[in-house]
C-alpha positions in Angstrom: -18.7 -10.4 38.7 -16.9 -9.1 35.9 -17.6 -7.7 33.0 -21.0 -8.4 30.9 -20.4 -9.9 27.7 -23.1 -8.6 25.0 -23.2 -9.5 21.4 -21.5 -6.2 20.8 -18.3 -6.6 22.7 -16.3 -9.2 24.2 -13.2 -8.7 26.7 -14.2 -4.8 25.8 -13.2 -5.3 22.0 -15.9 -4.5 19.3 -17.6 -8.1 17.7 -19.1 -7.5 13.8 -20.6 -10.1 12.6 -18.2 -11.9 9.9 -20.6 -10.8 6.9 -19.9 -7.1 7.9 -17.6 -5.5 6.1 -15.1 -3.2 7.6 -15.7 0.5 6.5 -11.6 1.2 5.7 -9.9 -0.2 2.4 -6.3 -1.5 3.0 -4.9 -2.2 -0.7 -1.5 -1.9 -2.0 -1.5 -0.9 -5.7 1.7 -1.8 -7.0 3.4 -0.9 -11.3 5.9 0.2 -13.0 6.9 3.5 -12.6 4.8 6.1 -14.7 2.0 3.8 -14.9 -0.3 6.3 -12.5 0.1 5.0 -9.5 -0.1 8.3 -7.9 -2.7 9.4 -9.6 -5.2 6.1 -9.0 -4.3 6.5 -5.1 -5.0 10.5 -5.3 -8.4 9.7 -7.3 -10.0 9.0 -3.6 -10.4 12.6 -3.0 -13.0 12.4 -5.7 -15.0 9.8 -2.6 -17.1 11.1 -0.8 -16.3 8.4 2.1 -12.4 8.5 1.6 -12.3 11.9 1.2 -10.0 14.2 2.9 -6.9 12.7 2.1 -3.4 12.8 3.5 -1.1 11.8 1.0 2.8 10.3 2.6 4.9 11.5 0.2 8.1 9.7 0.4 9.3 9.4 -2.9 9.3 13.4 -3.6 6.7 12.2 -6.3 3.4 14.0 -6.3 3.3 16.5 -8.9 1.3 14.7 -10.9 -1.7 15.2 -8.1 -0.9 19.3 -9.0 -3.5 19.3 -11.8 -5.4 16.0 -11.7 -6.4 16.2 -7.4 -5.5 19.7 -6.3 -7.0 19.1 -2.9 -4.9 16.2 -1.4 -3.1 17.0 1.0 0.4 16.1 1.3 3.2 15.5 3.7 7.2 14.8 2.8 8.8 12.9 5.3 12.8 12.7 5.3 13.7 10.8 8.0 12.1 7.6 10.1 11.6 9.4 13.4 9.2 12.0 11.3 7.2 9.0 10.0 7.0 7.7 13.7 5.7 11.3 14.3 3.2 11.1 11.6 1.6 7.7 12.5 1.1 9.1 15.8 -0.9 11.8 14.6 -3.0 9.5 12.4 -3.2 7.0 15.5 -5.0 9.8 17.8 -7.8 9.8 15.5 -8.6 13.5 15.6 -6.4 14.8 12.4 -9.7 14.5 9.9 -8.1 12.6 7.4 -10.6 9.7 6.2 -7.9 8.2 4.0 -4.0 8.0 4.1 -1.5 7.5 1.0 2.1 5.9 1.4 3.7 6.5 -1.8 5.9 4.0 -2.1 6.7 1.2 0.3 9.3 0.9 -1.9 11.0 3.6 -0.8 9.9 3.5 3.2 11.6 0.1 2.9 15.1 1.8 1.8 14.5 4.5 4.1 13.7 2.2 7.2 17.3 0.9 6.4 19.2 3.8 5.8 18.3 4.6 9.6 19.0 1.2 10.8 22.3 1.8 9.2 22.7 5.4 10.7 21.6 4.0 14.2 24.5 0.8 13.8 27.0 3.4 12.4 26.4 6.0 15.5 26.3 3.4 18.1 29.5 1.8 16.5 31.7 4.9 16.1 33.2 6.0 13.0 36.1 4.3 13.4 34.6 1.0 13.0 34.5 -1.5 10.2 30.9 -1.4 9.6 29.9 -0.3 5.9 26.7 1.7 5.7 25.7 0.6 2.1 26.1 -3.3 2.9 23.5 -4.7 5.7 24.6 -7.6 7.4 21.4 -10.4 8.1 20.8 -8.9 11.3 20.3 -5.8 9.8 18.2 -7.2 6.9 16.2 -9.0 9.7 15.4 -5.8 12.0 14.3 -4.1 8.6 11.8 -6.6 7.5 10.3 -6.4 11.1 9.8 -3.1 11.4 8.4 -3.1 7.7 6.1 -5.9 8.7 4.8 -3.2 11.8 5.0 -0.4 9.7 2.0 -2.1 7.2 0.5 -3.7 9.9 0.1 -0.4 12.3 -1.1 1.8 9.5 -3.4 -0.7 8.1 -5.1 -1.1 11.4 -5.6 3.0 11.4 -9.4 4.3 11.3 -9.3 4.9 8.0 -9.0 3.7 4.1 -5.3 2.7 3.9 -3.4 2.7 0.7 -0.2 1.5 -0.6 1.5 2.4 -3.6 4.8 0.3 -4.4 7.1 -0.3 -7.8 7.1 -4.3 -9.5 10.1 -6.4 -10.3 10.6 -9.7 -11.7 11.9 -12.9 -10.1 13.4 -15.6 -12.1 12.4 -19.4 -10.2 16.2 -20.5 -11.0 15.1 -23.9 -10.7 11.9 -24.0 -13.0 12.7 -20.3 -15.5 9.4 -19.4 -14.4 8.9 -15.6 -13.7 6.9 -14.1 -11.1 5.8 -10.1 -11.3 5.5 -9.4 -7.8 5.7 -5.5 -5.5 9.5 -4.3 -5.6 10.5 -5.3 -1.6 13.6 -6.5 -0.6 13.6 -10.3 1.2 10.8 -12.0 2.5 8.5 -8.7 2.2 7.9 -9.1 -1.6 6.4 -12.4 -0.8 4.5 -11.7 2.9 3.0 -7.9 2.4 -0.2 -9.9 0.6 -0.9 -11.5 3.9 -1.1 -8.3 5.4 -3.7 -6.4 3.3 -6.7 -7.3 2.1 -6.2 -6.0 -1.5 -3.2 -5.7 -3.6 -3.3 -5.2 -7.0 -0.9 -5.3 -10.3 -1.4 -1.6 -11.9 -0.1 -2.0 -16.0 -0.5 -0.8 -19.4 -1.6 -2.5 -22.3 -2.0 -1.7 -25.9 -5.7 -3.5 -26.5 -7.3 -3.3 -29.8 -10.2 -1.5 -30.0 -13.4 -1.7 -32.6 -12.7 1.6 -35.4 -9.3 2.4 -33.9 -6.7 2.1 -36.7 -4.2 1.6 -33.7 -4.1 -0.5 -30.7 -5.4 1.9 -27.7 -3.2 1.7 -24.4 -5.2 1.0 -22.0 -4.5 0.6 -18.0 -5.6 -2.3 -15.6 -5.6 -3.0 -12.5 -5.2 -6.9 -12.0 -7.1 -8.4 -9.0 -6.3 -11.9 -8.6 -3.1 -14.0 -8.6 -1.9 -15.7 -11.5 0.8 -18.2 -12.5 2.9 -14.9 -13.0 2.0 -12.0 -10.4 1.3 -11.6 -7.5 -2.0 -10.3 -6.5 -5.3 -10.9 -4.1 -9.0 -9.6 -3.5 -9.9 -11.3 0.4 -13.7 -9.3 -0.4 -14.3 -11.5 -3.8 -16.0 -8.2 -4.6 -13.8 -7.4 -7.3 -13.5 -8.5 -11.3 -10.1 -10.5 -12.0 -9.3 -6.7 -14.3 -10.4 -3.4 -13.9 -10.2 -1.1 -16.8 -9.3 2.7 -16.2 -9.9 2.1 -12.6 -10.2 5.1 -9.9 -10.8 4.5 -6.4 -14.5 5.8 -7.0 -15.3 2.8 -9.0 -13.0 0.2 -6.6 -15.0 1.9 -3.4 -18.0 1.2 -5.4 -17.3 -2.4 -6.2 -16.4 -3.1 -2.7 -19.4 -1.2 -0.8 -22.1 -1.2 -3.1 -24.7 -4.0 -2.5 -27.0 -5.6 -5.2 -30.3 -4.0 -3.8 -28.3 -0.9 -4.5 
């Protein structure tokens, strides 16, 4: 007869009703260097529900956990096959970890191409014409796939997900308008908020503040797009700015209902 559909499974994949929230974050917090995106990503080890944490570390970056989050653990990865390596670990579900850190996406994209590169320039021979430091569009195109499963497969892990990634700015050479938007080559800059439920602008501003002789720097984390950067909150959970945000107060935001 087949198999007996419930209201807990169909075709043997879990149904939730739509007002259930899925326990695991996926947010990509993306800033200028310096602005502490490290530090905001390695505050979940201070959650009791994200917490232990595997940072990704990538970018050879993480001395700033040292003092602030002693206990995250980290990982440096140096070459693709070793992140393939990782992911599989993380996909077997058994490693622990309730929360993974990729520090930066910036960076996984370069290094995604540097092996694409490596891969071209092995199967090509070195006596060939092809150039290692200029991608042709077939190379450009293989990258953005692969970045596209990349976000997709470790989003889609059993745990709280996050991002980390540098800004730039793009000049609208038709209208002058500029657009502050995560620092990815191509189409990626644009498509990675499709992908993720969060993604958030990470900066510094000097705000004045009521008996400070001097404007106080403050950081924010911006939640929603505007007419200049590019940003989203799919929960609607979230204020348009959080000030001195950690991921205790974000998890709170997100999981913490009004009865609470």
């Amino acid at each position: 007869m087949g198999e007996v559909l419930t209201q807990r499974s169909l075709g043997g994949l879990p149904i939730r009703p739509v007002q259930q929230r899925s326990p695991y974050l996926n947010i990509l917090l993306y800033g200028d260097s310096g602005v502490g995106k490290t530090t905001l990503a390695g505050s979940a080890s201070e959650v009791p529900a994200m917490h232990p944490v595997l940072f990704i570390d990538i970018e050879g970056g993480t001395e700033s956990l040292r003092n602030s989050y002693p206990d995250v653990d980290t990982v440096r990865v140096t070459t693709w096959p070793e992140m393939q390596k990782v992911y599989n670990a993380l996909h077997r579900g058994d490693s622990g970890y309730q929360t993974v850190v990729l520090d930066s996406l910036t960076e996984i994209q370069k290094f995604n191409m540097y092996q694409i590169m490596a891969d071209l320039l092995a199967k090509k021979g070195e006596d060939s014409n092809v150039d290692p430091d200029v991608p042709s569009m077939r190379e450009w195109g293989k990258n953005l796939e692969q970045i596209r499963r990349f976000v997709r497969g470790f989003r889609d892990l059993p745990m709280h997900t996050i991002f980390t990634a540098l800004a730039k700015t793009e000049k609208d050479a038709r209208t002058g308008n500029t657009t502050i938007k995560p620092s990815l080559s191509g189409k990626m800059a644009d498509e990675v908020a499709a992908f993720l439920d969060i993604v958030s602008y990470y900066y510094v501003k000097d705000i004045v503040v009521e008996g400070e002789s001097e404007p106080v720097a403050k950081r924010l984390l911006l939640t929603r797009k505007t007419s200049q950067h590019v940003a989203k909150d799919r929960s609607g959970r979230l204020p348009m700015v959080v000030e001195s945000p950690t991921m205790d107060i974000l998890h709170k935001l997100m999981y913490t209902t009004k009865e609470n």
